[in-house]
N, C-alpha and C positions, 0 to 999 in steps of 0.2 A: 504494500500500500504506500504512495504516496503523502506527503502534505505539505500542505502552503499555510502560508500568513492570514488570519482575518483581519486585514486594515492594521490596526495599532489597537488589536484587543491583547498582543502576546501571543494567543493560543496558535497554534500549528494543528489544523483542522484537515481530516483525512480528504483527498479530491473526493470521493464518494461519500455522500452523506446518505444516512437511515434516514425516510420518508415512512411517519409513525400511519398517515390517511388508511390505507390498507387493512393496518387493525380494526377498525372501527366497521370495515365492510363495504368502504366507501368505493370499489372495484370489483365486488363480488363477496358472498359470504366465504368466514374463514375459521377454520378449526380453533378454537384455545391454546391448545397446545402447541400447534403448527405456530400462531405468532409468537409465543412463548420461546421457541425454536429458531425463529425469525431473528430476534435480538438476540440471542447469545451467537448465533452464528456471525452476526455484522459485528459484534465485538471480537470476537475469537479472529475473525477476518482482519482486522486492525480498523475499521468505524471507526471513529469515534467524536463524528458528530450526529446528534438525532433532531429533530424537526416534529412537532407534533404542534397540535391546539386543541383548547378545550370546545373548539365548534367538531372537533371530528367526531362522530356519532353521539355527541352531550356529553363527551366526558368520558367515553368509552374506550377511545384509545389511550388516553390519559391512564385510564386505569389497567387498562392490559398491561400497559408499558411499564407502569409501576410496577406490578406484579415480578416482572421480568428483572427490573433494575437493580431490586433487592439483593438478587443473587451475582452482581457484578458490583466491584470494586467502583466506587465511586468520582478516584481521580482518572480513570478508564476510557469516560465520556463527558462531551459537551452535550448540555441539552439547553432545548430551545423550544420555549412553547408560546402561545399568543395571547393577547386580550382581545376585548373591544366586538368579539363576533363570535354567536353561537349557535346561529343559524343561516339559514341561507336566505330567508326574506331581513329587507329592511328593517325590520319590525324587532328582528332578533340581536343586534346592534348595539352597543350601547357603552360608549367610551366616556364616561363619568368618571370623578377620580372612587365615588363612591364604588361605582360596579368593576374597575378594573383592579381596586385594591382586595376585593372582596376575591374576584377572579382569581388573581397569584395565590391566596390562600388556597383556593380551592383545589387548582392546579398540585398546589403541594403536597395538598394530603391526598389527593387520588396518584402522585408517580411516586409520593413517600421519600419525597427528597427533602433538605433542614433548607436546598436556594436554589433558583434557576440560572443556569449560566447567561441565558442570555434571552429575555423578554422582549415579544414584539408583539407592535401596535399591527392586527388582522387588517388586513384590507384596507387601510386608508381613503382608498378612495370610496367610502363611503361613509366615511366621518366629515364632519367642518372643520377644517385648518385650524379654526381659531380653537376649537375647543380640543385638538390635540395637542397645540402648542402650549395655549395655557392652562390646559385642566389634566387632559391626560399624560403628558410626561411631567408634568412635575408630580404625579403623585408614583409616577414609577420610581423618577429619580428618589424621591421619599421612601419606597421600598429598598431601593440599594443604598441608601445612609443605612437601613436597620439590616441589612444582610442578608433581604430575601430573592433579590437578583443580583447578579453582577455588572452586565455589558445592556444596554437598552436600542433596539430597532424598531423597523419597520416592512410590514410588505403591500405590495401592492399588485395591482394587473396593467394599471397605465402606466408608464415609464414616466409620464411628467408630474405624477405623485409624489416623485420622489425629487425633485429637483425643489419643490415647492414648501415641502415640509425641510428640506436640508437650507433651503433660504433661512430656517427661522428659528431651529431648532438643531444641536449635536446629537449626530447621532451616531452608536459605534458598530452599524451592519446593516444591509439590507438586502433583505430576501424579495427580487423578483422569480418568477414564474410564464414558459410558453415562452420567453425573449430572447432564448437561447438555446433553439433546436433545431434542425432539421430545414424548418417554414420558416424560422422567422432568428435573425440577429439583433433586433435591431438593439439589445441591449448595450451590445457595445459603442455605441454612439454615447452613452454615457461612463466608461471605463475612466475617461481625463477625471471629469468633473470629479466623481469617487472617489479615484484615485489620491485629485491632491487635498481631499479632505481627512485623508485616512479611513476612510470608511470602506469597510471589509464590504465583499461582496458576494453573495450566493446566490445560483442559479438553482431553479425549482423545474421541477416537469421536464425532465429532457425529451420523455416521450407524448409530448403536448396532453397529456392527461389521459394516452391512451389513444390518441389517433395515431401514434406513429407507432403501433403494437399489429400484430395478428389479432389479437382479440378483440380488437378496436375501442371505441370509448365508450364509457357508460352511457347512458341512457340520459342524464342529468349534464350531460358534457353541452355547454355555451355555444361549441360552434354550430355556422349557420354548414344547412344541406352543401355548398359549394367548397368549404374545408372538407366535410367529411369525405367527397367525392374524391377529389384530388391526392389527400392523404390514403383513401384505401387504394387509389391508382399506385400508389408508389409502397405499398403494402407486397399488390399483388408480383409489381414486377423483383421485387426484391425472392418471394416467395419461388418464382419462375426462374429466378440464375441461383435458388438454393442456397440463400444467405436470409439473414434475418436483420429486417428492420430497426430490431428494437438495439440488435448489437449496434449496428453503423450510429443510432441516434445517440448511445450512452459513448463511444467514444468521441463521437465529434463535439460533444459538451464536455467531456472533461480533460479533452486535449490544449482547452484555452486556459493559458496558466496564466491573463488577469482574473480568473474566476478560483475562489476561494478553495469552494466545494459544490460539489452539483447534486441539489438531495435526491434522490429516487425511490419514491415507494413503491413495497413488497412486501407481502407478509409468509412469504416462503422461501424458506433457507436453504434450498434448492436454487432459489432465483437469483440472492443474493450471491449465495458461489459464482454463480455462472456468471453475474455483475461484473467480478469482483473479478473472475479468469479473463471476461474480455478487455478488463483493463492492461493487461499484458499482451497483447494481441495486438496486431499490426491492424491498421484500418486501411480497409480497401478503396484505394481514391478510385479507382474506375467506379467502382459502384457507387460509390459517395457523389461525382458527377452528374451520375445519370439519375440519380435519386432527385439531386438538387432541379437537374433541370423538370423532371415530374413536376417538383412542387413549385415550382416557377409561379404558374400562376395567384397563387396565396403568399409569395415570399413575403416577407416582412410585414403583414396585417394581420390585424389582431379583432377579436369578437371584441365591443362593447363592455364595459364593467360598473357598477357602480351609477352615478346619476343620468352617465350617458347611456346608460342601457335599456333605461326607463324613459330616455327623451322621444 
C-alpha cells in the first residue's frame, strides 16, 4: 500500500481509502458478518483511512463499523464521518450548532470511538454559507478544543462549494465525489487553489456511484437516462476485450498523486483484495483510450445537487 500527505493534517493516509456507504446497504443488501470481514480485511491490507456518515442507513453503518473497530488497534486508522445530513430529502438536513454537536456525540457512541479524526460538514451544498460559517464550524471547532474531533472539513457534489466556503472559513480536507473518474476530471481544475491553502484533498466514487461497474448503479443513482447510457456503453465494451471497468476506473483515480486518497466503497473482502491487487497492476492505456473516448460525450458534466437540483 501506498500513502500521501493530507494537506498539513501530518497524517500519511493510505491512496485507497475504506468507503463505510456499503455497510448500510446502500449498493445492495449485505451479510453482518461479510462487512465485519470487510474492515478487518482493508486494515490487514494497510487502509487506513475510512469514510463513513451518520446519513448512511440512520446510523447503521456507523454502527457496523463500530462493531468492527473495537477489534482493531486504534492508532491503525483514520476515521472520518459527517454532520449536517441524515437523509436524503431537504427536510433531513440540519447544520445547527445544536444538531451537529448532538451528531458527533452520537457518531461516537455508535463507532465507540473517545474522537473523530476528522469531521465533515455533508453536502454543503445544501446548507447556507452563512450558517456554516458562522454556526456550524465554530461549534465543531468547539468540539476539537474538548477533544472530540481532531482535523474539520467538508464535502460537496458542486466543485464551486468548495471555493466558496474556503473564501471564508479554514479548513483542513475536503472530500469531493464523481470529479474524478473515468467521465468526469474536472476536479483538478481546483488542485492550485487547494493546494496553496494546504488543504488535503480526497476523491470519492471512483466508480461514479456504480455507473462505471458491471452491476451498474443503484436505482437511487442522480444521473439522468443519457449518463446511464453512455456509461453502460463503455461497460459493455470493456466486458467485450475481457477486462473490467471497475479495475481501469480505480486505477486511473489513484494514479493522480495530487489526490490524497481515493475512498471506494465495498463491503466485501473479496473486493477489497482485489482493490487492493489492482493497485499493483499496470493500467492498460489502450483500453483506458478507448474507454475515454466512449464517454466523451458526458466528459466533464455532472447531475444537479442541492438547490440547483430543485431549480
Amino acid at each position: 500500500m501506498q500513502y500521501r500527505e493530507l494537506g498539513k493534517t501530518g497524517w500519511k493516509v493510505s491512496v485507497l481509502g475504506y468507503g463505510a456507504s456499503p455497510l448500510a446497504g446502500a449498493f445492495g443488501s449485505i451479510d453482518e458478518k461479510q462487512g465485519l470481514r470487510s474492515v478487518h480485511a482493508a486494515i490487514d491490507l494497510g487502509i487506513n483511512f475510512i469514510d463513513v456518515s451518520p446519513d448512511f442507513g440512520s446510523g447503521k453503518a456507523e454502527s457496523l463499523l463500530g462493531k468492527a473497530l473495537r477489534e482493531i488497534p486504534r492508532e491503525t486508522f483514520y476515521l472520518a464521518t459527517k454532520v449536517g445530513r441524515y437523509g436524503l430529502e431537504e427536510k433531513d438536513c440540519d447544520f445547527s450548532a445544536e444538531r451537529v454537536t448532538r451528531s458527533v456525540d452520537e457518531s461516537l457512541r455508535r463507532l465507540r470511538l473517545a474522537h473523530i479524526d476528522l469531521i465533515q460538514c455533508h453536502d454543503i451544498e445544501v446548507a447556507p454559507l452563512n450558517q456554516l460559517v458562522e454556526e456550524t464550524i465554530p461549534a465543531l471547532l468547539k468540539l476539537k478544543r474538548h477533544g472530540k474531533v481532531q482535523k474539520i472539513g467538508v464535502t460537496a457534489l458542486p466543485l464551486t462549494s468548495f471555493k466558496k466556503i474556503l473564501e471564508r472559513a479554514r479548513l483542513d480536507a475536503i472530500l469531493a465525489y464523481c470529479h474524478y473518474c473515468l467521465n468526469d476530471i474536472t476536479l483538478v481544475q481546483l488542485f492550485p487553489y487547494l493546494k496553496a491553502r494546504g488543504v488535503g484533498i480526497i476523491n470519492a466514487s471512483p466508480f461514479a456511484m456504480g455507473l462505471l461497474t458491471e452491476k451498474g448503479p443503484p436505482k437511487w443513482h442522480p444521473a439522468p437516462a443519457a449518463f446511464r447510457e453512455v456509461c453502460a456503453k463503455a461497460v459493455e465494451h470493456c466486458k467485450r476485450k475481457k477486462a473490467s471497468i471497475a479495475r481501469l476506473a480505480l486505477q486511473f483515480a489513484v494514479a493522480n498523486r495530487d489526490i490524497a486518497t481515493t475512498v471506494a466503497g465495498t463491503a466485501g473482502a473479496k473486493k477489497i483484495k482485489q482493490n487492493v491487487r489492482w493497485l499493483d497492476e499496470q493500467i492498460d492505456q489502450k483500453l483506458l483510450a478507448e474507454v475515454q473516448q466512449i464517454l466523451a460525450p458526458i466528459r466533464n458534466k455532472a447531475w444537479p445537487s442541492g438547490p440547483e437540483a430543485a431549480a
